[in-house]
N, C-alpha and C positions, 0 to 999 in steps of 0.2 A: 433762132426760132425753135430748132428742136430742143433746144435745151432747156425752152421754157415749155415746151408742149409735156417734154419727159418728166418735171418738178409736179404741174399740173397731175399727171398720174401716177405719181407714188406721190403722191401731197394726198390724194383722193384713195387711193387701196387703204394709206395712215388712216386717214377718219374713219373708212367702212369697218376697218378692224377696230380703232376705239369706241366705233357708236353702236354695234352690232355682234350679238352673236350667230353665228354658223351653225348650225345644227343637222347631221347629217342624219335621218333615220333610215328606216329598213327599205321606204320609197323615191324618197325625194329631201331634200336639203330646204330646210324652214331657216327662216329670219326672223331674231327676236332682238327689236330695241332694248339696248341698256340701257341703266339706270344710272350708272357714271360711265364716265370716262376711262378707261383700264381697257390693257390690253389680253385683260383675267379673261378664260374662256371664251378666247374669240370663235373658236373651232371646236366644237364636243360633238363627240363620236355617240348615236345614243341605238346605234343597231344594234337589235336581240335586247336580252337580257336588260345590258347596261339603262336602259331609262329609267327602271325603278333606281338605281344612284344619284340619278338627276333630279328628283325632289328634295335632296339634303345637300340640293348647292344653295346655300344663303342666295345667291346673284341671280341665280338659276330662277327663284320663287318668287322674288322682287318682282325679276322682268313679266313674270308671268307666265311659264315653261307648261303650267297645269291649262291653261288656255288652250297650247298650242296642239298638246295632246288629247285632248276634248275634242275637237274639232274633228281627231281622226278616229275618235272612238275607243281612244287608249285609256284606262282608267286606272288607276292605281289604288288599292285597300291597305288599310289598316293593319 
């Protein structure tokens, strides 16, 4: 029985990390649905600086990364 409670959770952290990116910023840790399946930037670091790098992730823009920073009033220029 544990052996199938333990498959259940590492079978479920496997999906979170293929369906999901982690995004930790300067407050708090956002959740941005993928758009495939990849285990491509499950986790991005995007305190300080680093967020303006994160509009020149292809994956990153798909998912919608510019929403997510919207929302907290981060904006990014040209």
């Amino acid at each position: 029985m544990k052996k199938i409670l333990l498959l259940l959770i590492i079978g479920g952290i496997v999906y979170a990390a293929l369906s999901y990116h982690f995004i930790l910023t300067d407050n708090s840790i956002k959740v941005l649905k993928k758009t495939n399946l990849t285990f491509d930037n499950t986790y991005v670091d995007a305190r300080g600086r680093k967020q303006a790098e994160l509009y020149m992730n292809p994956a990153l823009l798909k998912a919608g990364i510019r929403n997510i920073f919207k929302a907290d009033g981060v904006t990014i220029q040209k």
